[in-house]
C-alpha positions as CSV (number, residue, x, y, z in Angstrom):
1,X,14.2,23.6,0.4
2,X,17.1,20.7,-0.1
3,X,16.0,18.3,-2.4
4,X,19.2,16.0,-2.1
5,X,16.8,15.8,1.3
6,X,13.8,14.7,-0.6
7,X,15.9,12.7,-3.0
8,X,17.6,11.0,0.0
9,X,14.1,10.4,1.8
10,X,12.6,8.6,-1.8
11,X,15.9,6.6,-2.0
12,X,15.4,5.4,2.0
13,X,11.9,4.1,1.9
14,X,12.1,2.7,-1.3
15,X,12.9,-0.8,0.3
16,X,10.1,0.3,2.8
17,X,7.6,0.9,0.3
18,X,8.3,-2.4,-1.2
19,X,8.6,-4.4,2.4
20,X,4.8,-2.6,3.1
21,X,3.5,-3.5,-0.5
22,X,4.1,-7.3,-0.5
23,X,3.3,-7.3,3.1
24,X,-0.3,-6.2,1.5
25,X,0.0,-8.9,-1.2
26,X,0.7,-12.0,1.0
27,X,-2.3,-10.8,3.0
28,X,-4.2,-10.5,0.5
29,X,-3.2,-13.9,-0.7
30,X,-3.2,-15.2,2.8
31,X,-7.4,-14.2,2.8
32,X,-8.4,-15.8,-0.1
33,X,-6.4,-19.0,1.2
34,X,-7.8,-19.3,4.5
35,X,-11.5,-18.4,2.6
36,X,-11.1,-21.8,0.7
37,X,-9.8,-23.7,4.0
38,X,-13.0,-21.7,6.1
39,X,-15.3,-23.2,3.2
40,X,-14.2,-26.5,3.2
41,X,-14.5,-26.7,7.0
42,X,-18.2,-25.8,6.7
43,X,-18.8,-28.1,3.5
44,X,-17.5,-30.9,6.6
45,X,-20.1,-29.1,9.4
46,X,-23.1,-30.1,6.7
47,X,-23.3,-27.1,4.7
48,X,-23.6,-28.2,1.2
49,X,-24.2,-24.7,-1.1
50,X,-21.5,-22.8,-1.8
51,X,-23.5,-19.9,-0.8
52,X,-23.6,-21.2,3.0
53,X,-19.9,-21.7,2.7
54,X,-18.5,-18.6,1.4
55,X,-21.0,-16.8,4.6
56,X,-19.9,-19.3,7.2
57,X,-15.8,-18.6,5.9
58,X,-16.8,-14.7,5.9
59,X,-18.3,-14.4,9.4
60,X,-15.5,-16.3,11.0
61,X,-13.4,-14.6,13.2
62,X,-10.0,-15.8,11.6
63,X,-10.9,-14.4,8.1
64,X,-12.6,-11.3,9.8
65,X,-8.7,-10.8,11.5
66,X,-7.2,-11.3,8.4
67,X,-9.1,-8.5,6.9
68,X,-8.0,-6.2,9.1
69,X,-4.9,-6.7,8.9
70,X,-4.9,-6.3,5.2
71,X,-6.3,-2.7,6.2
72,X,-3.2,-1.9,8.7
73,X,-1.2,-3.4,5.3
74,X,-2.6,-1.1,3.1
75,X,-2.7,1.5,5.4
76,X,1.1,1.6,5.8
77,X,1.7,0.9,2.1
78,X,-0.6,4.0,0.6
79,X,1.0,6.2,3.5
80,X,4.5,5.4,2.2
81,X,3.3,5.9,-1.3
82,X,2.5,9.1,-1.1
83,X,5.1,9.9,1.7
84,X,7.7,9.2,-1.6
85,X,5.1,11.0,-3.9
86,X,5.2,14.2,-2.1
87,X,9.0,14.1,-2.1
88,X,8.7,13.9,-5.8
89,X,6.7,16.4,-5.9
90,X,8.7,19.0,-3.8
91,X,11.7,18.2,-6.1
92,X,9.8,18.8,-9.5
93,X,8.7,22.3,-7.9
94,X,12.0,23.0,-6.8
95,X,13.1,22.1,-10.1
96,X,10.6,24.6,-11.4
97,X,11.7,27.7,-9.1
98,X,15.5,27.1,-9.9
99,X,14.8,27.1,-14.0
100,X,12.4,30.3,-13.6
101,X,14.9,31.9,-11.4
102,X,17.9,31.5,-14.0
103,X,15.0,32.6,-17.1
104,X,14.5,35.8,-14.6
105,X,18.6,36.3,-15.0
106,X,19.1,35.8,-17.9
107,X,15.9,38.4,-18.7
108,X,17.8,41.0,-16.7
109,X,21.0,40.5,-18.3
């Protein structure tokens, strides 16, 4: 194992990782947005309850796209998370083999 490889692989998706994340956040923003634009377009159609609203903005097709493309978002964003996660990982354990193999030395010095 090389961890300058893992190291190096953390360090490169970092910007990734953070390009995915507030990719997920705009979305997210973008939902509740277009939600309050949705509701106000039905309050104009004739429904009056908020209840009516919110289900009319929900079962439109434009907020129904939105939410799946805060999915792909988050999708890419917890893959990259753990992609980094596992590097960390594989460094700690690496870090753990080195220091027993130099306790093992010394003990046979």
């Amino acid at each position: 194992m090389n961890p300058e490889e893992h190291a190096n692989f953390i360090a490169q998706n970092a910007h990734r990782y953070a390009s995915a994340k507030s990719d997920r956040i705009g979305k997210e923003l973008s939902i509740k947005s277009a939600k309050a634009i949705l509701m106000k377009r039905s309050a104009l159609d004739g429904f009056t309850q908020i209840a009516a609203q919110e289900r009319e903005a929900m079962a439109d097709q434009e907020y129904i796209d939105l939410i799946k493309a805060l999915q792909a978002s988050i999708k890419a964003e917890e893959t990259l998370k753990y992609e980094i996660e596992a590097s960390r990982l594989l460094i700690d354990i690496w870090r753990t083999r080195e220091a027993s193999e130099r306790l093992g030395i010394r003990a046979h010095e």
